[in-house]
C-alpha positions, -999 to +999 in steps of 0.1 A: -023+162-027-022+122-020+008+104-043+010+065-042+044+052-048+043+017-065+058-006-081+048-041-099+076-061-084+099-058-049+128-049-048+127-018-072+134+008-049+097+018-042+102+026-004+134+041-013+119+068-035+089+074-015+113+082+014+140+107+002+102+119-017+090+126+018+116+140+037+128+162+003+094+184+003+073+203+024+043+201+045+041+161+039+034+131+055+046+098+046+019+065+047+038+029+050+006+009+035+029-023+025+015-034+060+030-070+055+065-055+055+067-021+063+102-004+062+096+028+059+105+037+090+132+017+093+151+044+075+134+073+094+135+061+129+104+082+140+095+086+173+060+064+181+033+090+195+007+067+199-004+028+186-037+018+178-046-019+177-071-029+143-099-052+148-123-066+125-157-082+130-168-117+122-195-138+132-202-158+160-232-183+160-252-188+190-257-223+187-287-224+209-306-202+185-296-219+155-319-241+134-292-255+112-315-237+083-276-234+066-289-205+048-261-182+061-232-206+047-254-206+011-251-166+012-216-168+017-195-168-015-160-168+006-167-204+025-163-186+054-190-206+073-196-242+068-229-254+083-232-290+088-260-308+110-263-301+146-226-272+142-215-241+125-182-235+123-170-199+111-136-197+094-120-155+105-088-159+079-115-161+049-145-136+063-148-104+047-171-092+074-194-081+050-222-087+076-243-104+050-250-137+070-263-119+102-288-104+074-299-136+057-303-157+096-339-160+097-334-171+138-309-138+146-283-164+154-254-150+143-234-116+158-202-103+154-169-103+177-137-088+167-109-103+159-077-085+156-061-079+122-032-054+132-019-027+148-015+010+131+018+032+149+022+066+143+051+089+150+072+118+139+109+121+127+122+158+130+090+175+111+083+142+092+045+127+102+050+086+094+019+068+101+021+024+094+006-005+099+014-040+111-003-070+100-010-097+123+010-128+120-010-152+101-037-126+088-044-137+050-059-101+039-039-067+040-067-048+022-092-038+055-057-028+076-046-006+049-087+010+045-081+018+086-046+032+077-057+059+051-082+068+077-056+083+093-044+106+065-040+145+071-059+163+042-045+198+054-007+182+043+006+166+007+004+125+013+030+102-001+015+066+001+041+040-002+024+013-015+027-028-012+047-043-039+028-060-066-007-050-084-032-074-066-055-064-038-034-045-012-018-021-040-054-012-054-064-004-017-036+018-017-035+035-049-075+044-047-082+076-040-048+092-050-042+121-074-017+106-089+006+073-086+045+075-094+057+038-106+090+030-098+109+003-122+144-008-128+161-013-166+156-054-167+134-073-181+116-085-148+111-046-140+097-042-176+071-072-169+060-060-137+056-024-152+033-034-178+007-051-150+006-022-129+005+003-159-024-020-171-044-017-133-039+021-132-054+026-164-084+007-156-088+025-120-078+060-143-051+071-122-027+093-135+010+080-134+045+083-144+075+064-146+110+066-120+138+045-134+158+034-110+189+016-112+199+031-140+232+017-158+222-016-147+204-037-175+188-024-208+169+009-205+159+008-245+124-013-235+113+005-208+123+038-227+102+029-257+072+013-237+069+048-219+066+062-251+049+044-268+021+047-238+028+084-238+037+077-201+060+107-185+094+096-170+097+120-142+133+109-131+163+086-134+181+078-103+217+061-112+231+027-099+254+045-074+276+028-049+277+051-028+233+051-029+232+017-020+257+018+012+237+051+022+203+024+022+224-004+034+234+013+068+194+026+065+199+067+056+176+085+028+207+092+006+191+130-003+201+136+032+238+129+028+238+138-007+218+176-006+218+178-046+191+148-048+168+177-022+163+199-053+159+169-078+125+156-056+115+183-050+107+193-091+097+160-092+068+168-070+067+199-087+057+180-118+031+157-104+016+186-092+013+203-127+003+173-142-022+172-119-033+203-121-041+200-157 
């Protein structure tokens, strides 16, 4: 079974769950997606196996063939090429390398060359399979690293995909495809606001979901409580503003390993997803 972890703000404690989610359960692998900032494994400390750089083709005009028709810059609805008399200049940061100017050159002028957009790692801490990705510095789009990061999800072992916070490109690349996407949100009214965006972009892709409340205590619950409602949307689990929760994640531990009662309480919330799931 694949479950996204998201959120639609940072800072809600998305990583957090999707961690002490991973390492509570069985037979599971854990995905960092948020390939800008990964962290994941921060708290994990797994042991690297292997690294994989990412490339990406754009094109690359051979200027000699080129009749300046500019025909390739008209098909392009990203700017990525600009064609001006006598030079073609090709912009990588806003190519989607949809290959569509190579298609529309009538002089086959243009190829492809890659350009690096990351590099995926891969590892293991104790049983735990952590595969994530880094995003070159400067690289404007997350989306293709994260495609080339889900290719290297196990299908023989449950997946928890923690996603990128926010609900814009990165998080649908993440979410799609999943059985099922936990949100994670906090008792304030930014964590409200942010709830209602992603709620709004899972029910449009029809992914199943359900609510953790996190930071509980902190803030007024009543809005959240009533919006869930309201939405018929499941709250699966309440995790308390704890003290000594935060100075586990401060000096980087899962707290369900140093607190073993938290084991049992992800692992029926994995239980549920799976019935709900299942119906």
């Amino acid at each position: 079974m694949i479950v996204a972890v998201a959120s639609g703000k940072g800072g809600t404690g998305k990583t957090t769950l999707a961690v002490n989610l991973a390492v509570s359960i069985d037979n599971a692998q854990l995905l960092d997606c948020d390939v800008e900032e990964p962290n994941a494994h921060l708290l994990l400390n797994p042991t690297i196996t292997c690294q994989e750089e990412v490339y990406r083709l754009i094109p690359s005009v051979n200027e000699q063939l080129c009749s300046y028709c500019g025909k390739c810059a008209v098909f392009c609805q990203y700017n990525a090429i600009l064609a001006v008399p006598g030079k073609n200049l090709v912009f990588p940061e806003l190519c989607h390398g949809c290959g569509g100017c190579i298609l529309t050159c009538p002089e086959k002028a243009i190829g492809e060359v890659k350009n690096k957009i990351g590099v995926i790692k891969e590892g293991f801490a104790d049983d735990l399979r952590i595969v994530f990705g880094e995003l070159e510095v400067g690289e404007p789009m997350a989306a293709p690293l994260i495609r080339e990061l889900k290719k290297r999800l196990d299908r023989s072992s449950n997946a928890i995909l923690d996603a990128p916070p926010g609900a814009g490109c990165p998080v649908i690349e993440t979410v799609k495809g999943s059985d099922f996407c936990i949100l994670v949100t906090e008792p304030t009214p930014f964590g409200f606001h942010d709830l209602k965006v992603i709620v709004k972009v899972l029910e449009y892709m029809n992914i199943s979901h359900g609510v953790v409340i996190n930071r509980v205590g902190v803030g007024d619950k009543k809005e959240v409580y009533e919006y869930c409602e309201k939405k018929d949307i499941p709250i699966l689990l309440e995790i308390p503003y704890q003290r000594r929760i935060a100075e586990l994640y401060s000096r980087g531990v899962p707290f369900s390993l140093e607190m073993p009662e938290w084991i049992s309480k992800f692992q029926e919330l994995f239980e549920d997803v799976k019935k709900m799931v299942n119906k």
